[in-house]
GUZA-227708 format. One record per atom (N, C-alpha, C, O, CB): atom name; z, x, y. Coordinates in steps of 0.2 Angstrom, whole numbers, padded with zeros to 4 digits, always signed. Glycine has a CB too. Example, Ala and Ser with C-alpha at 12.3 -4.5 7.8 and 13.67 -1.06 7.14 Angstrom:
<drenros>
<drenro><at>N</at><up>+0039</up><east>+0066</east><north>-0028</north></drenro>
<drenro><at>CA</at><up>+0039</up><east>+0062</east><north>-0022</north></drenro>
<drenro><at>C</at><up>+0039</up><east>+0066</east><north>-0016</north></drenro>
<drenro><at>O</at><up>+0042</up><east>+0071</east><north>-0017</north></drenro>
<drenro><at>CB</at><up>+0045</up><east>+0057</east><north>-0022</north></drenro>
<drenro><at>N</at><up>+0035</up><east>+0064</east><north>-0011</north></drenro>
<drenro><at>CA</at><up>+0036</up><east>+0068</east><north>-0005</north></drenro>
<drenro><at>C</at><up>+0039</up><east>+0064</east><north>+0000</north></drenro>
<drenro><at>O</at><up>+0040</up><east>+0067</east><north>+0006</north></drenro>
<drenro><at>CB</at><up>+0029</up><east>+0070</east><north>-0003</north></drenro>
</drenros>
This chain:
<drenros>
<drenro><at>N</at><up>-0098</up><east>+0037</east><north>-0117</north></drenro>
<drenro><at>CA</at><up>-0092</up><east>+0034</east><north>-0115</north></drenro>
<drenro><at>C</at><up>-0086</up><east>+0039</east><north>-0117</north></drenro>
<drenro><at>O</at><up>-0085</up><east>+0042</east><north>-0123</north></drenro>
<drenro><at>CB</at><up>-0090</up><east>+0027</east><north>-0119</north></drenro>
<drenro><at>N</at><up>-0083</up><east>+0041</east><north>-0112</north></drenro>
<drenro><at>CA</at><up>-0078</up><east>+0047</east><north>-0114</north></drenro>
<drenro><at>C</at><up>-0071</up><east>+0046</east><north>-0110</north></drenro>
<drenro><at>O</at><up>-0070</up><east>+0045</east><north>-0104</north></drenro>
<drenro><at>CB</at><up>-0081</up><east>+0057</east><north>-0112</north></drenro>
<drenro><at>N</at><up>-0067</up><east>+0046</east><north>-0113</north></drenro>
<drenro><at>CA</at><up>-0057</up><east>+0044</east><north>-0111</north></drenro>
<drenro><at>C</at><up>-0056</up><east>+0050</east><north>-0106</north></drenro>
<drenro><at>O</at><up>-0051</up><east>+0050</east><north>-0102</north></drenro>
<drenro><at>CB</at><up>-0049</up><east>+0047</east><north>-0120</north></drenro>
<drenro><at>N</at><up>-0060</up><east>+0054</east><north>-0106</north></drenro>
<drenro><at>CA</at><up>-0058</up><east>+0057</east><north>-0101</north></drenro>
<drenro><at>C</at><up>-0060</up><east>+0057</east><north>-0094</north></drenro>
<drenro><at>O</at><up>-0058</up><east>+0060</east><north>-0089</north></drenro>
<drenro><at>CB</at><up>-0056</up><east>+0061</east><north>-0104</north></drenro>
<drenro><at>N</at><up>-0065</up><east>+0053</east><north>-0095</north></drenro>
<drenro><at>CA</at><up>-0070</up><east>+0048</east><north>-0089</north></drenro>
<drenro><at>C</at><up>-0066</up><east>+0044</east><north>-0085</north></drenro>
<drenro><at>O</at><up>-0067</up><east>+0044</east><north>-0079</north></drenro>
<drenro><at>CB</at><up>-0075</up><east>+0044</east><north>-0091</north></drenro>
<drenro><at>N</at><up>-0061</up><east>+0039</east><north>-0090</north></drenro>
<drenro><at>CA</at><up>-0058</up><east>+0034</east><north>-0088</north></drenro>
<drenro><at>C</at><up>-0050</up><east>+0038</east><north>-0085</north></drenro>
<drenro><at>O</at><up>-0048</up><east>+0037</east><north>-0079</north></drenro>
<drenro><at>CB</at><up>-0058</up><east>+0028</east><north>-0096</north></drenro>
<drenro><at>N</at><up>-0047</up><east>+0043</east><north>-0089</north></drenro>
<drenro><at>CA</at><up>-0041</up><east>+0047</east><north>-0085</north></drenro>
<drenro><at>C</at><up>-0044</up><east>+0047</east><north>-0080</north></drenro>
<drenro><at>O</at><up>-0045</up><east>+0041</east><north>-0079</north></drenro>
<drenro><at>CB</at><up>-0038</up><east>+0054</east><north>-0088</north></drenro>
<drenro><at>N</at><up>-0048</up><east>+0051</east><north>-0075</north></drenro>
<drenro><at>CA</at><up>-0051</up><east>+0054</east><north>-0071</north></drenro>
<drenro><at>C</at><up>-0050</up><east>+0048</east><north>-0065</north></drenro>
<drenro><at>O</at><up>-0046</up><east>+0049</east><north>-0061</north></drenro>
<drenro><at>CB</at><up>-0058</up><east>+0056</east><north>-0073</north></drenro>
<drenro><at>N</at><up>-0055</up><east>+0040</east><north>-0067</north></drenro>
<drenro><at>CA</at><up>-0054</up><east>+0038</east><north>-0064</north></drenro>
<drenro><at>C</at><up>-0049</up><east>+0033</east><north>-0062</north></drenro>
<drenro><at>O</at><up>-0049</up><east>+0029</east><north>-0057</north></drenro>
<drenro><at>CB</at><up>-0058</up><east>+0037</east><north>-0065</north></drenro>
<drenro><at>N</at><up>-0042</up><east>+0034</east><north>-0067</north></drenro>
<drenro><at>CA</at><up>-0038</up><east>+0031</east><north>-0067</north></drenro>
<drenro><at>C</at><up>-0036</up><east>+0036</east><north>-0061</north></drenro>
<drenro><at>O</at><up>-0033</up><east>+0033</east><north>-0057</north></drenro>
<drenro><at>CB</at><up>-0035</up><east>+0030</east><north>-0072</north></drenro>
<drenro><at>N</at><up>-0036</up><east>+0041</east><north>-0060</north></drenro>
<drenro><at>CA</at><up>-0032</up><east>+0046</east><north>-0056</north></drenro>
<drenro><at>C</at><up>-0034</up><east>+0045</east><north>-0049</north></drenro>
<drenro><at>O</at><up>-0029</up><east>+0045</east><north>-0045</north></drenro>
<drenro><at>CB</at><up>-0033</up><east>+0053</east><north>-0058</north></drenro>
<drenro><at>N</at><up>-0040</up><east>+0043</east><north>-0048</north></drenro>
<drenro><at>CA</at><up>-0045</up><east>+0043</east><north>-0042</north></drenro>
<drenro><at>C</at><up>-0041</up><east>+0038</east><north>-0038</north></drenro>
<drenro><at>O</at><up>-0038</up><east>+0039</east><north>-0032</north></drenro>
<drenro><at>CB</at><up>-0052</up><east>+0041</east><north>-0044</north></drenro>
<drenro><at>N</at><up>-0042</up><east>+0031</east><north>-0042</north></drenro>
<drenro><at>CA</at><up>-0038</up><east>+0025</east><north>-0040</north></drenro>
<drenro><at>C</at><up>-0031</up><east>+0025</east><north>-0037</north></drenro>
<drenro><at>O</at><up>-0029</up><east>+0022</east><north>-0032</north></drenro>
<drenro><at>CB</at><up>-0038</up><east>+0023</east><north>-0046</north></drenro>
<drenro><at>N</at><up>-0029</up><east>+0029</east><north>-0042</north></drenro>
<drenro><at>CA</at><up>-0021</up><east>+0031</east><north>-0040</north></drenro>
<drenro><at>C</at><up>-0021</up><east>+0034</east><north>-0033</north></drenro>
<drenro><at>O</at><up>-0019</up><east>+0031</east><north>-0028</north></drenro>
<drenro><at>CB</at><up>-0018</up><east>+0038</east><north>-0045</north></drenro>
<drenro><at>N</at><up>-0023</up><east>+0039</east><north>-0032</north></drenro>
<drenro><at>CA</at><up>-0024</up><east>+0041</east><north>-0025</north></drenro>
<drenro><at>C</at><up>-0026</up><east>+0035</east><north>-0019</north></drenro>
<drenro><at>O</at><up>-0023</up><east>+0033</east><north>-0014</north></drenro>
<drenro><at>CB</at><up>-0030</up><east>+0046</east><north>-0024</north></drenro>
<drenro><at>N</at><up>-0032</up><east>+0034</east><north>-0022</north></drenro>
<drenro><at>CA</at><up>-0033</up><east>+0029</east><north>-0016</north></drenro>
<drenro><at>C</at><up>-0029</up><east>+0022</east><north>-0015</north></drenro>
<drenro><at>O</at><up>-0029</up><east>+0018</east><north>-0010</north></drenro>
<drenro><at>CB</at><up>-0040</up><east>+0027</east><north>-0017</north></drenro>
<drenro><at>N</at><up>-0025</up><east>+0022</east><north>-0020</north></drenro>
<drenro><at>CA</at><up>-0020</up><east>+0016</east><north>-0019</north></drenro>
<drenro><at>C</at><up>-0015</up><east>+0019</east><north>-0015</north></drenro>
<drenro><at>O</at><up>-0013</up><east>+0017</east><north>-0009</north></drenro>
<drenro><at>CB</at><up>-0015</up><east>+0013</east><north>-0027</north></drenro>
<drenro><at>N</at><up>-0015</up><east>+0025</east><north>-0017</north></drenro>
<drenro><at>CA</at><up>-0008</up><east>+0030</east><north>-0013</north></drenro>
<drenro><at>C</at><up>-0009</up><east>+0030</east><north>-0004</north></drenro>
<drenro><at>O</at><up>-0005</up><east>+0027</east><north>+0000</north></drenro>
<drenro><at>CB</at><up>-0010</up><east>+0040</east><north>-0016</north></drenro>
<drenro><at>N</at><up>-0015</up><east>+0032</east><north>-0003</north></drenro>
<drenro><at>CA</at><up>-0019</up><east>+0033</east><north>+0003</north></drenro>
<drenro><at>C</at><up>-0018</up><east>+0026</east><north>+0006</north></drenro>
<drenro><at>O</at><up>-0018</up><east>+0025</east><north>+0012</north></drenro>
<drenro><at>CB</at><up>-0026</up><east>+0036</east><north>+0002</north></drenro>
<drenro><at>N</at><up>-0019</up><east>+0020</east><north>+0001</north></drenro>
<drenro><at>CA</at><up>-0018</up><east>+0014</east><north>+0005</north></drenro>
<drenro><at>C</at><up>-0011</up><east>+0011</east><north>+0006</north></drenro>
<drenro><at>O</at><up>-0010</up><east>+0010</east><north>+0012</north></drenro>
<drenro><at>CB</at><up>-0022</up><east>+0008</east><north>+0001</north></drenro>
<drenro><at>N</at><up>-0008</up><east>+0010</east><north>+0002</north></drenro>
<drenro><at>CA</at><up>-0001</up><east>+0011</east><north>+0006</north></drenro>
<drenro><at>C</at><up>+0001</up><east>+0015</east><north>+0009</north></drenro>
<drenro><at>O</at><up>+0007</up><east>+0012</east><north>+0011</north></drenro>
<drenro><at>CB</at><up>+0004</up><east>+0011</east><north>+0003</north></drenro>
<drenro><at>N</at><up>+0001</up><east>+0020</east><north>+0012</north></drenro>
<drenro><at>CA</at><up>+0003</up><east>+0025</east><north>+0016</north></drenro>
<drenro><at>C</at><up>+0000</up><east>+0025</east><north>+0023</north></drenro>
<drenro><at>O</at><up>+0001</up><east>+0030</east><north>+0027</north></drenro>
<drenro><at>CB</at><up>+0001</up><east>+0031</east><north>+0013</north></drenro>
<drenro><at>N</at><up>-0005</up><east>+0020</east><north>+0023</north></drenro>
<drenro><at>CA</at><up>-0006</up><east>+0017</east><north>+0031</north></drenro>
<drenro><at>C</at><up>-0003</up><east>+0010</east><north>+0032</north></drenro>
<drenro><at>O</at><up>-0004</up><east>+0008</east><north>+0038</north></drenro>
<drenro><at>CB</at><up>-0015</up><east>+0016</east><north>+0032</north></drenro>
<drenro><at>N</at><up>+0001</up><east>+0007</east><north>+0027</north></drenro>
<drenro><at>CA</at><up>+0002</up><east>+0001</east><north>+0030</north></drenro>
<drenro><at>C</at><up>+0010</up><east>+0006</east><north>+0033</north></drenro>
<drenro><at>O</at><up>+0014</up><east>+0003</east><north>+0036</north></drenro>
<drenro><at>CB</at><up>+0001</up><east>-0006</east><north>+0024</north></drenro>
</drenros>
């Protein structure tokens, strides 16, 4: 288990939230 596993996928997320508002 490493924090910086969890940054990463916080980031990932981020994008793809991004990418999903950005089509509506």
């Amino acid at each position: 288990f490493i924090i910086e596993d969890i940054q990463y996928l916080r980031q990932r997320s981020q994008v793809i939230i991004d990418a999903a508002h950005k089509e509506y």
